[in-house]
C-alpha positions as CSV (number, residue, x, y, z in Angstrom):
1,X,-17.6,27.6,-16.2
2,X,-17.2,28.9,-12.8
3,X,-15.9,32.8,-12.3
4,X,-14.3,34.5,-8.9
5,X,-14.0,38.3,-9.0
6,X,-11.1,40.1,-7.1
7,X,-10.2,43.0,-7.9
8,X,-12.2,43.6,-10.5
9,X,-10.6,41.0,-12.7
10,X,-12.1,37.4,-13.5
11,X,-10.2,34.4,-12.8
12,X,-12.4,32.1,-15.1
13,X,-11.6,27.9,-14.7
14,X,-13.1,26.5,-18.0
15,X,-15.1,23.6,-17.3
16,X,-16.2,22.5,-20.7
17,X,-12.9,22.1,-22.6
18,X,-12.1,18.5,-22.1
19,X,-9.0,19.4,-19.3
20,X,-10.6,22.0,-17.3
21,X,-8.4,25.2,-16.8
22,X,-7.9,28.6,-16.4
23,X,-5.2,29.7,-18.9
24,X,-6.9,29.6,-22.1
25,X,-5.8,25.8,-23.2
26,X,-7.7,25.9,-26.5
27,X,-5.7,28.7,-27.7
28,X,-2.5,26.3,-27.4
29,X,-3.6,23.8,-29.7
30,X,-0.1,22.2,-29.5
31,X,-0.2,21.7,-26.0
32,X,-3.8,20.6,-26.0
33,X,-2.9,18.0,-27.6
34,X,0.2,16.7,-26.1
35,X,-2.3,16.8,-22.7
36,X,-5.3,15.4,-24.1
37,X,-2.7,12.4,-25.4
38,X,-1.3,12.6,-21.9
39,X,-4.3,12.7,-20.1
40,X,-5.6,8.9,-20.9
41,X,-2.3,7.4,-19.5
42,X,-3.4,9.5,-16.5
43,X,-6.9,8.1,-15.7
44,X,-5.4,4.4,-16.5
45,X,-2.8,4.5,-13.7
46,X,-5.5,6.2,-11.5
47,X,-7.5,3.1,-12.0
48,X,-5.0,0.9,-11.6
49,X,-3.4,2.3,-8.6
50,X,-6.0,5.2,-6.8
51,X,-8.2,4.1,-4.0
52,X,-8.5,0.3,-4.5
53,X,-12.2,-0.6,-4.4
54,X,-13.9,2.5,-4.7
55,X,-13.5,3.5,-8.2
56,X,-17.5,3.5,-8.7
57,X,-18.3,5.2,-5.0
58,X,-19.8,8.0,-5.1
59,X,-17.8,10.7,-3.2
60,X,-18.8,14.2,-1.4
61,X,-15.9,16.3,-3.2
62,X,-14.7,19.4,-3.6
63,X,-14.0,20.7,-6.8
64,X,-12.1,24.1,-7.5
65,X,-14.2,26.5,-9.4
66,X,-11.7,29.5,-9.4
67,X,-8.4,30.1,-7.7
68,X,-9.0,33.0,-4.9
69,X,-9.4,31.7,-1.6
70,X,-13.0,33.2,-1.0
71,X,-15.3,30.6,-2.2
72,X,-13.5,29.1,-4.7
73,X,-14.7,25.3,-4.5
74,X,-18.0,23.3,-5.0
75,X,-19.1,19.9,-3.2
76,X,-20.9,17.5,-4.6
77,X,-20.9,13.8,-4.9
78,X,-18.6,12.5,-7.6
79,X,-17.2,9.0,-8.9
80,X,-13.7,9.5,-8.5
81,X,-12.6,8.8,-11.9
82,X,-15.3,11.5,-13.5
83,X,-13.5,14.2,-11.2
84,X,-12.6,17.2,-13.2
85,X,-8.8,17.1,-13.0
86,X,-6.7,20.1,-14.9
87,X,-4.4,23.3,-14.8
88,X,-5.1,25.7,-11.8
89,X,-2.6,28.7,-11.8
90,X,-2.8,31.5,-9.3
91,X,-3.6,35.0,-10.5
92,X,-0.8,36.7,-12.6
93,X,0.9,39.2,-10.7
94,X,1.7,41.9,-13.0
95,X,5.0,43.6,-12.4
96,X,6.2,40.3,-10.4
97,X,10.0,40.9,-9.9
98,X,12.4,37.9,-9.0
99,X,12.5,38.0,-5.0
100,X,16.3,36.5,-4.6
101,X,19.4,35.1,-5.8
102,X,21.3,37.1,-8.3
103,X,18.6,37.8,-10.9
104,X,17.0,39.6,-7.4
105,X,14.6,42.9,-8.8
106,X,14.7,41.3,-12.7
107,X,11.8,40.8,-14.5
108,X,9.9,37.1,-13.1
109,X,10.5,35.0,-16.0
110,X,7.6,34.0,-18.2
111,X,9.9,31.4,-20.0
112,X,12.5,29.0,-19.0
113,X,16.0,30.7,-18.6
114,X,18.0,28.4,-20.9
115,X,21.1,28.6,-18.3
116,X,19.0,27.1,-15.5
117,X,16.7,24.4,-17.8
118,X,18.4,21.3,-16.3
119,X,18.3,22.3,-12.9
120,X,14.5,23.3,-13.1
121,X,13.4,20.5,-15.0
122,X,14.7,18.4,-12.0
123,X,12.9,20.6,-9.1
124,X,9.7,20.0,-11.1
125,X,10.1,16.7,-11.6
126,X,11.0,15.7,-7.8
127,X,8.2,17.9,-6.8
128,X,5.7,15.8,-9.0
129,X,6.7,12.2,-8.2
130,X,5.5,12.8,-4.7
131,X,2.2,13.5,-6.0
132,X,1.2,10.1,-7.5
133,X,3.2,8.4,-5.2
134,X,1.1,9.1,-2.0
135,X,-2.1,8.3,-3.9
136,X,-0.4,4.8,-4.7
137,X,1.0,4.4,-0.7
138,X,-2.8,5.2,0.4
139,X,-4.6,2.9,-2.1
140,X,-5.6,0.1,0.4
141,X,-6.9,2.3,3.4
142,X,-10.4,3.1,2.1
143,X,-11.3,-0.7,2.9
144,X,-10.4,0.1,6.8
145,X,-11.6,3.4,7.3
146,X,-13.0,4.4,10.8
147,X,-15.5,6.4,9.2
148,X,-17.2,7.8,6.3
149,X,-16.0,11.3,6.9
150,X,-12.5,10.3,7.3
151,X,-13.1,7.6,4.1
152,X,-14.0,11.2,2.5
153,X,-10.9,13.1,3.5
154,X,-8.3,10.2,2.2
155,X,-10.5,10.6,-0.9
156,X,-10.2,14.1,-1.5
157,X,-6.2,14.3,-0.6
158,X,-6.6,11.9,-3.6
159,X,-8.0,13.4,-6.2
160,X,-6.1,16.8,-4.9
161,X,-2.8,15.3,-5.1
162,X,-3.4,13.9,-8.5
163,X,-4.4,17.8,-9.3
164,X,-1.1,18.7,-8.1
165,X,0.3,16.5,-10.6
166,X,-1.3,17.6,-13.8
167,X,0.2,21.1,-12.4
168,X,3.6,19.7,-13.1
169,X,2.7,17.7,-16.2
170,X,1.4,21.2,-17.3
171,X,4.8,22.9,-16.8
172,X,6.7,19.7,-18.3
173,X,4.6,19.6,-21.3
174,X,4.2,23.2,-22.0
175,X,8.1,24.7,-21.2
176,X,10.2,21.4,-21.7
177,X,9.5,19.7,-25.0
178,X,10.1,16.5,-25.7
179,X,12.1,16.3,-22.6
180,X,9.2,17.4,-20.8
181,X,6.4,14.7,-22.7
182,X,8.9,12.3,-21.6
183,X,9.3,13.3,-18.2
184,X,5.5,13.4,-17.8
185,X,5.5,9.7,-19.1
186,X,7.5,8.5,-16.3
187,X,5.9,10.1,-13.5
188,X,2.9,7.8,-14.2
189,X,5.5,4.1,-14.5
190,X,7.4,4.6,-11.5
191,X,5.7,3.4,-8.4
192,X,5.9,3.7,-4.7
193,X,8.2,1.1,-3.2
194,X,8.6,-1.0,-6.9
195,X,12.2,-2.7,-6.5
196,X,12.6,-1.4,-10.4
197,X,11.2,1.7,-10.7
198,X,10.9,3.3,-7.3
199,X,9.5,6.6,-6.7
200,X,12.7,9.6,-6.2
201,X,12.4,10.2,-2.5
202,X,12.7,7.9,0.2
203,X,9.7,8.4,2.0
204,X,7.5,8.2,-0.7
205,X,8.1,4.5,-0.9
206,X,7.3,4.2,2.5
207,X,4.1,2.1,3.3
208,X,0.9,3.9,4.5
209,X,0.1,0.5,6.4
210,X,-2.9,2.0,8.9
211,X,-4.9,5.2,9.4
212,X,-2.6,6.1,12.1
213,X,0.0,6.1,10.1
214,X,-2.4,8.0,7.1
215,X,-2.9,10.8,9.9
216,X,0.9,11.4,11.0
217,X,2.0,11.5,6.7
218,X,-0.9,14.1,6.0
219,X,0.2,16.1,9.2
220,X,4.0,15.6,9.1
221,X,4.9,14.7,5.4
222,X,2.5,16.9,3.6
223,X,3.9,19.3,5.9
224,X,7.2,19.3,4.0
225,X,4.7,19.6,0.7
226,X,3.8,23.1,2.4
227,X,7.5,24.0,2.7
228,X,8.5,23.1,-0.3
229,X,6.0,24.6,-2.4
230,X,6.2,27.8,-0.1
231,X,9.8,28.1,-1.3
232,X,8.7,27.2,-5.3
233,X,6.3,29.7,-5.1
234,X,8.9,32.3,-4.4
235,X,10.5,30.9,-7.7
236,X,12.2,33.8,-10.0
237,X,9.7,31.0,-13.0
238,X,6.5,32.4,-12.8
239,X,4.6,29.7,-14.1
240,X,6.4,27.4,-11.2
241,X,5.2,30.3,-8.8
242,X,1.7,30.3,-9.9
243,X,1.2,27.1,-9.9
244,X,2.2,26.5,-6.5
245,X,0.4,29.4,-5.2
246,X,-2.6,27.6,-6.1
247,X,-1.5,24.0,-4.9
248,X,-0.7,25.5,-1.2
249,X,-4.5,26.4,-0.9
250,X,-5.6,23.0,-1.7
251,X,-2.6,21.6,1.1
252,X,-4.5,23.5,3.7
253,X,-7.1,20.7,3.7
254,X,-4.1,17.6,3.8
255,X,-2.6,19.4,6.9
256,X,-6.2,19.8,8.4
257,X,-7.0,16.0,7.5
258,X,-3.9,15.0,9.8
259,X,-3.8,17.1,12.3
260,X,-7.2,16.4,13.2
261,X,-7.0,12.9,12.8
262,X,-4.4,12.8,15.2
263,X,-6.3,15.0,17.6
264,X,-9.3,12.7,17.5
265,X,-7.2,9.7,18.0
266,X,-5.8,11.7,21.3
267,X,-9.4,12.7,22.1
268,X,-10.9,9.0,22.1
269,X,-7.7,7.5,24.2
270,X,-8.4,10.1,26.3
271,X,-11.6,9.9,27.2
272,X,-11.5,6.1,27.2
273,X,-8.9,6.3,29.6
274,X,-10.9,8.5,32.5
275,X,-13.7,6.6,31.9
276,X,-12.1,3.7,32.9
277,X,-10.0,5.7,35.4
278,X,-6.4,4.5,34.3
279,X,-4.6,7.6,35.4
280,X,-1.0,6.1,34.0
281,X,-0.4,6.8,30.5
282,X,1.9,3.9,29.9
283,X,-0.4,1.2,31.7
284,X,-0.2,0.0,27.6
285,X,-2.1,-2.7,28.1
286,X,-4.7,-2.1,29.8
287,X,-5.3,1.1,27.8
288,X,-4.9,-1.3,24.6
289,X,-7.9,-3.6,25.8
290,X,-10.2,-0.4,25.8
291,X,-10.0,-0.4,21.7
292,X,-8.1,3.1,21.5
293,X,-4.3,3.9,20.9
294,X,-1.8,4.7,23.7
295,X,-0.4,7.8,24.0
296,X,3.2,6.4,24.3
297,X,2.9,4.4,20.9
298,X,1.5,7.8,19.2
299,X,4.6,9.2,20.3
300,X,6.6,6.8,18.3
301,X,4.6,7.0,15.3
302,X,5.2,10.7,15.8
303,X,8.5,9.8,16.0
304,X,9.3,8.0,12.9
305,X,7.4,10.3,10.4
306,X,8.8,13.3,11.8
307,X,12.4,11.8,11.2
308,X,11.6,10.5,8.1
309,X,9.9,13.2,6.8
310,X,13.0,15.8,7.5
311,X,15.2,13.5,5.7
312,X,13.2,14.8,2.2
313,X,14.7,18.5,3.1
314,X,18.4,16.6,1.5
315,X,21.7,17.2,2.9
316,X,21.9,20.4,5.6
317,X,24.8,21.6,3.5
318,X,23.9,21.7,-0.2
319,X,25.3,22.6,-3.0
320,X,22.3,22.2,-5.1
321,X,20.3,24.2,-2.5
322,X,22.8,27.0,-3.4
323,X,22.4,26.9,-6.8
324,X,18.4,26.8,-7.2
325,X,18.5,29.9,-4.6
326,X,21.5,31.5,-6.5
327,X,19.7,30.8,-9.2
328,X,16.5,32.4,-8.6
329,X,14.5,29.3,-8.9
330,X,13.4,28.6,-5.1
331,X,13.6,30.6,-2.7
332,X,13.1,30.1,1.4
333,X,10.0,29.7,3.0
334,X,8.1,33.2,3.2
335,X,10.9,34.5,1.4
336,X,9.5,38.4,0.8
337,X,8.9,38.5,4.3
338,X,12.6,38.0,5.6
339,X,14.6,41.0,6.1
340,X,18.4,40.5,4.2
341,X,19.6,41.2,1.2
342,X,17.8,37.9,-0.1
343,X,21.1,37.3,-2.1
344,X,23.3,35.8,1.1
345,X,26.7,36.5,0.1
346,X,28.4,37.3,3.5
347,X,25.6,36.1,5.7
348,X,25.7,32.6,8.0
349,X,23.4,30.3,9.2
350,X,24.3,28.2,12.6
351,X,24.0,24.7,11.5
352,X,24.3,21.6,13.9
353,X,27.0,19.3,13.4
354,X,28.8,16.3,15.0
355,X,32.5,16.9,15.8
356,X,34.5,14.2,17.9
357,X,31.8,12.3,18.8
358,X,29.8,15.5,19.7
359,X,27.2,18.0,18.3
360,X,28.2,21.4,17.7
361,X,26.8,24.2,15.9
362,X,28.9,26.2,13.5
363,X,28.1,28.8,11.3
364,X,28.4,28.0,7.9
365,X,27.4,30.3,4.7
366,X,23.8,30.7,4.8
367,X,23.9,30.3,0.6
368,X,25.2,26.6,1.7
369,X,22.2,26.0,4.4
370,X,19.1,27.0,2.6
371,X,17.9,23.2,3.1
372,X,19.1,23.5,7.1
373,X,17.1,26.8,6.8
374,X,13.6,25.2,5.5
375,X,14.3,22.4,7.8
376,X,14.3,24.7,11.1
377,X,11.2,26.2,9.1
378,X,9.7,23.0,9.3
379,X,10.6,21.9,12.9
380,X,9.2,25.3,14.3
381,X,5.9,24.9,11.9
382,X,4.9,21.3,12.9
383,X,5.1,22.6,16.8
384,X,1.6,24.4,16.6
385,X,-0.2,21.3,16.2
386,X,1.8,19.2,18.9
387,X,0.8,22.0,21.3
388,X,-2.8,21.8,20.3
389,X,-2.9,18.1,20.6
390,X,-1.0,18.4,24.1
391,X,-3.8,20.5,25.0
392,X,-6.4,17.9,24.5
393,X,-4.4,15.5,27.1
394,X,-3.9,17.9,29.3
395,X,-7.5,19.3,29.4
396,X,-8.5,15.8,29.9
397,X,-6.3,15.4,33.6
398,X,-3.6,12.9,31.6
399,X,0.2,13.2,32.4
400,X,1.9,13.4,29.0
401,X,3.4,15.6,27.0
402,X,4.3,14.8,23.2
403,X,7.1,16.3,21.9
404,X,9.5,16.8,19.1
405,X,12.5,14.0,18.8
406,X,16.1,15.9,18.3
407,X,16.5,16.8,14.7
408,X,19.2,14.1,14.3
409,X,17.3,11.1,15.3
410,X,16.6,8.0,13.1
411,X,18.3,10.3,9.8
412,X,19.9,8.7,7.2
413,X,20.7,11.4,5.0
414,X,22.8,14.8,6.2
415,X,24.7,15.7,8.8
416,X,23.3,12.7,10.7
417,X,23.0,10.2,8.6
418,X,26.2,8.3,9.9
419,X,25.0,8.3,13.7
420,X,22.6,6.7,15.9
421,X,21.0,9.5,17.8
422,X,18.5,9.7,20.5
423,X,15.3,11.6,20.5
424,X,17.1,13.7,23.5
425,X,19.3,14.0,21.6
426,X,22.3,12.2,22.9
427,X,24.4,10.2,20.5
428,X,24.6,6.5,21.2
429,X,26.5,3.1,19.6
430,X,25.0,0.7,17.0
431,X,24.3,-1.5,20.0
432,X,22.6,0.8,22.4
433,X,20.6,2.2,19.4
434,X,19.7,-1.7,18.4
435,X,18.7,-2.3,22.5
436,X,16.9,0.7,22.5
437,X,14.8,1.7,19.4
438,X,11.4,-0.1,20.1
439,X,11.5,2.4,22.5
440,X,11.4,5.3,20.1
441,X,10.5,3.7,16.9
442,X,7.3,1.3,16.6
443,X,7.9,-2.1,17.1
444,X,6.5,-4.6,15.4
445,X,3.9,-5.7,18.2
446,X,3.0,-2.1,17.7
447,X,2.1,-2.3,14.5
448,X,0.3,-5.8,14.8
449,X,-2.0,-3.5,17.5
450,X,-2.8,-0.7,15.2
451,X,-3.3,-3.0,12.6
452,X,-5.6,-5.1,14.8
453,X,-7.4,-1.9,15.5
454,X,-8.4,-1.2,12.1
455,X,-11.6,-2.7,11.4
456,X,-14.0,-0.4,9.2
457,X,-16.9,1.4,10.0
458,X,-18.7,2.2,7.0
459,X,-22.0,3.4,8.1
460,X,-22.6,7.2,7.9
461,X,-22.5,8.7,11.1
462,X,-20.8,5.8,12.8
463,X,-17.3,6.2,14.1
464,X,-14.5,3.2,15.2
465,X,-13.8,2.7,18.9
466,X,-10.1,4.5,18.3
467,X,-11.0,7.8,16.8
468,X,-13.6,10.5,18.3
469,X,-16.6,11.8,15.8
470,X,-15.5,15.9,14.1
471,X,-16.5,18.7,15.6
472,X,-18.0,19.8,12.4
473,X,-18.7,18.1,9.3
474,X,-17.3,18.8,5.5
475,X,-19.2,22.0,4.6
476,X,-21.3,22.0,7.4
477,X,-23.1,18.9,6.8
478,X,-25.1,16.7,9.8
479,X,-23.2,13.9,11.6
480,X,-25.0,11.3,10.1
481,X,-24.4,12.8,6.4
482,X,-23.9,10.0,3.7
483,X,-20.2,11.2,2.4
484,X,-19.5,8.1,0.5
485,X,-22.4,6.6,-1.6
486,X,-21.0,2.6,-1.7
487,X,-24.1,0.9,-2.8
């Protein structure tokens, strides 16, 4: 049993019941049981569709021992199917109040409001099928990992994303009855990209096809994980709040994962490139024969996740972004900071649109644009990283600068979803969008490169051609620390 203290009160996560937790699960007999009958469904689809390979690796992995951010986790190496997956909540807040919608200044609910079951049930469940399914789009890359570190990381997003979905089976099971059992069922028989039983959201049946591709989803996608759990957490449900409290620490790490993954990448073209003094960033193919990736094609794969992930925010205009805010169930990202009446009756939001063939912005009610709200949210949020990776190629004397694509480019859902739209953001026909997109989307000799590219290198300390060695290790350990125990 592992303890934190703060504030003089002990956050215990219990480590010997069978599900580890830390709210008291052996005094819910009931719903101990309907998660212990749960739980091995669980481990079988883990087996059948986590890392593929590697179920008897040993893995250096981090495993929460109490829920304040001050030394909360333990490392140590672990077969991945032994990993001690269970209920983490946040700390209680006593006195919590709801922070918006109509129910603003009530008491935070401690059960689910009976007038709002439907549409919560569906926010949790959404929110949970993305869990499994990027364990099941990432299943294959262990066996072309550039590293062992890196083989480490994919492993940890893993098991932590399969954490992040017991924390939604826990609020199924526990708040939604049979409803909820059934629910929790079919989170673990739908599968990323299945032609029958597809996962909810587009992009989760997306495939993960390369570690490239790995990097941009754990930088750009599991960005919109951050978002949206930033605006659960300000949910009037303070189960759904705590829970997601706690999940946004352990996102931290998947944001890290990709944004220094993609640093690295930029770091090794880099220096390939001025040691071989090519100057000219989109000299492709000689940069190509040097074993690293050109810093045109990274802007394309930028390119395609950043579009694809903003299509997961819905419709800009949204009725059912209303509701959950009207509601009280979600709020807007770093709600309690924003200064309104958090209620957005008379207010506006200037949302872009396309009028006669051209785009506009209007004001529209702001209740309407909470999902073009937490979009802008996520646009502005993903830009710290694209500066810090622009200062790697710029430190290194390289002319190129990678940016954000227009906000309508490649969408198919929203405002945009009817028009073909450059990343400058200039609206274009089917046909000059069909000439064109290889030059903004990855073709598919791009993708026969990357894949080319990834050969692994599975020898501690050892790092592929295309991807520069961390600055640090995981918990401070030496470069040439064994992180994944194969034999």
């Amino acid at each position: 049993m592992g303890a934190i203290e703060q504030k003089d009160v002990v956050f215990e996560v219990n480590y010997e019941d069978r599900i580890p937790n830390n709210i008291n699960l052996s005094e819910d007999k009931q719903l101990q049981r309907a998660l212990e009958a749960w739980q091995p469904n669980y481990l079988d689809w883990w087996r059948d569709m986590g890392p593929e390979g590697f179920q008897e690796a040993d893995v250096y992995l981090r495993t929460a021992v109490g829920v304040d951010p001050d030394g909360w986790a333990v490392f140590d190496h672990v077969k991945m199917p032994d990993y001690r997956w269970g209920i983490l909540l946040a700390p209680k807040e006593e006195g919590r109040t709801i922070p918006c919608g109509k129910h603003k200044g009530e008491p935070a609910w401690q059960e689910v409001p009976g007038e709002y079951r439907a549409l919560l049930r569906r926010l949790i469940v959404v929110q949970a099928d993305t869990e499994p399914a990027s364990v099941e789009q990432q299943r294959y890359l262990g066996k072309t990992a550039p590293s062992q570190y890196d083989m480490r990381n994919l492993f940890q997003v893993n098991v932590e994303e399969g954490r992040h979905l017991w924390a939604m089976v826990y609020l199924l099971v526990k708040y939604f009855g049979r409803d909820g059992r059934e629910e929790a069922q079919m989170l673990l028989e739908r599968r990323s990209a299945d032609e029958d039983k597809p996962r909810i959201l587009g992009a989760f049946n997306e495939e993960t096809p390369d570690w490239l591709s790995f990097f941009m989803f754990t930088y750009f996608t599991d960005r919109d994980g951050k978002m949206q759990l930033a605006a659960l957490a300000q949910s009037g449900f303070d189960p759904l709040s705590r829970s997601c409290r706690f999940m946004l620490m352990e996102e931290a790490h998947h944001l890290f994962v990709g944004e220094t993954g993609v640093g690295r990448t930029i770091e090794a073209t880099c220096a390939a490139m001025n040691k071989a003094g090519i100057t000219d960033p989109y000299d492709i193919e000689a940069i190509r024969k040097l074993g690293v990736v050109d810093l045109p094609t990274l802007q394309k794969k930028a390119n395609f996740h950043m579009s694809v992930t903003r299509d997961l925010f819905g419709s800009e205009i949204s009725t059912n972004g209303a509701n959950a805010f009207t509601a009280g169930l979600k709020g807007r990202y770093e709600e309690t900071k924003l200064e309104d009446d958090h209620q957005l009756h008379d207010d506006t939001y200037p949302v872009m649109q396309v009028e006669d063939g051209t785009l506009v912005i209007n004001e529209v009610p702001a209740l309407s644009a909470i999902n073009s709200r937490l979009l802008d949210d996520y646009i502005a949020d993903c830009q710290g990283g694209i500066n810090r990776w622009n200062k790697i190629i710029e430190k290194a004397g390289i002319d190129f600068t990678l940016q954000q694509p227009h906000k309508g480019f490649n969408r198919k859902i929203g405002e945009f979803g009817e028009y073909h739209i450059t990343p400058e953001g200039e609206l274009v026909s089917e046909t000059q969008w069909q000439q064109n997109k290889d030059n903004w989307l990855p073709s598919a000799a791009d993708y026969e490169f990357i894949h080319q590219l990834m050969q692994p290198c599975a020898e501690a300390g050892q790092y592929a051609s295309w991807i520069a060695p961390p600055r640090v290790g995981i918990n401070q350990q030496p470069g040439d620390f064994e992180y994944v125990k194969l034999g």
